[in-house]
C-alpha positions as CSV (number, residue, x, y, z in Angstrom):
1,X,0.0,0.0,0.0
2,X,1.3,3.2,-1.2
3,X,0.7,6.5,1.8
4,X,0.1,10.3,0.3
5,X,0.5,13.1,2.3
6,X,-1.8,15.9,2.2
7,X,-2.8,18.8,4.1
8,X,-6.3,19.3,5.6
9,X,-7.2,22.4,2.8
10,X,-6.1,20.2,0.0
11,X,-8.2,17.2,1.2
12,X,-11.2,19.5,1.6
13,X,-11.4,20.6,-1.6
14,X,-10.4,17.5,-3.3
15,X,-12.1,14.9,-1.4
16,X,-13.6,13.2,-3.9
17,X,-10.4,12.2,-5.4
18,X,-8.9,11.2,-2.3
19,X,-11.5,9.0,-1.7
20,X,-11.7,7.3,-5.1
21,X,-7.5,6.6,-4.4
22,X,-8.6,5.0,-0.8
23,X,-10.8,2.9,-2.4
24,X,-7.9,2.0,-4.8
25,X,-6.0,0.6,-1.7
26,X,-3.9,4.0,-0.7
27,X,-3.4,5.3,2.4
28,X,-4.2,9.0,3.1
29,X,-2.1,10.8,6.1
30,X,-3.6,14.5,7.0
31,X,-1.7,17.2,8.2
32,X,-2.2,20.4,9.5
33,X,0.4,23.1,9.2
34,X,3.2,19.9,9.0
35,X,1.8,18.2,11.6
36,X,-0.1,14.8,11.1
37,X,-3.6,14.7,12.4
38,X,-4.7,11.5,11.1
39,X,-4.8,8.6,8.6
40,X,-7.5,7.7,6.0
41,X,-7.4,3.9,5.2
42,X,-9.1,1.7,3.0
43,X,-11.3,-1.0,5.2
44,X,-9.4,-4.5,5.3
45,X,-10.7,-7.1,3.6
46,X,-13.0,-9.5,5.8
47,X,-12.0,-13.3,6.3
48,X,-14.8,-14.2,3.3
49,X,-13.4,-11.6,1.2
50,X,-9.8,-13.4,1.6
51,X,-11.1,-17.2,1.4
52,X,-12.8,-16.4,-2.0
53,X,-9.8,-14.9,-3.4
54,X,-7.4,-18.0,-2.5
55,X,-10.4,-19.9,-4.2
56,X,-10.4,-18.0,-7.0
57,X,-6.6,-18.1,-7.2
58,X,-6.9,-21.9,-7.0
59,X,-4.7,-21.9,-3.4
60,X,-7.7,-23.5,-1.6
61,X,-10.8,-25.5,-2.3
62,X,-14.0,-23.7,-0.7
63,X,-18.1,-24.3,-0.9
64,X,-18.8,-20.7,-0.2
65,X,-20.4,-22.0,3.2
66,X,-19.2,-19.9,6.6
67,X,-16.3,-21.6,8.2
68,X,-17.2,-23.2,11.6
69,X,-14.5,-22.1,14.8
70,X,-12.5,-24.5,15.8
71,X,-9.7,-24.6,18.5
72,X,-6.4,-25.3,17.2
73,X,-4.6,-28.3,18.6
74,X,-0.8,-28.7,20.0
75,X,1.2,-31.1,18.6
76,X,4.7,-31.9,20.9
77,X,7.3,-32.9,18.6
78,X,9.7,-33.4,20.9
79,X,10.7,-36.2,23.8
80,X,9.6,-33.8,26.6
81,X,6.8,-31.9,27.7
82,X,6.2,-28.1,27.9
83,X,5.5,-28.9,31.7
84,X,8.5,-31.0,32.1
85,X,11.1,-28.9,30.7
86,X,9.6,-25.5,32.7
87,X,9.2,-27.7,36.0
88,X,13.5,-28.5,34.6
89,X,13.7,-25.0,34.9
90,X,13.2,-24.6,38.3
91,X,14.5,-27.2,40.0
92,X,18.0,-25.5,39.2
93,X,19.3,-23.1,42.0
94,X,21.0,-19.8,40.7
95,X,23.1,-18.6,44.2
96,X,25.9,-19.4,44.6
């Protein structure tokens, strides 16, 4: 995303264009006498938005249906557990 910087006057009387280059994926910053004041940014994209396009792109099958949550799931890879190496960790004595 590309950022312009213009100053509150020229955003007032041009607004229209500003708006049509937000909608083309820039971001706006407003300043006032050199100073920013504030941002105008396009809206990000929702998770629908983003699934269809990877569809689209042929990255991921998808029915179109709403995605149910789901809670992720930990895999251990290795010989220990989290628990074992953190309860490790404090069995050692730092003095001297």
């Amino acid at each position: 995303m590309s950022e312009t910087t213009v100053g509150a006057r020229e955003l007032k009387n041009n607004l229209s264009q500003y708006l049509r280059r937000v909608k083309e994926g820039e971001i706006i910053l407003i300043t006032e006498r050199g100073k920013a004041i504030g941002q105008i940014m396009p809206v990000p994209e929702t998770l629908e938005e983003k699934m269809k396009a990877l569809a689209a792109a042929g990255i991921v099958e998808w029915s179109g249906k709403k995605l149910k949550p789901r809670k992720p799931t930990i895999v251990n890879r290795g010989p220990k557990l989290a628990s074992e190496i953190v309860s490790e960790g404090r069995d050692v004595d730092y003095l001297p």
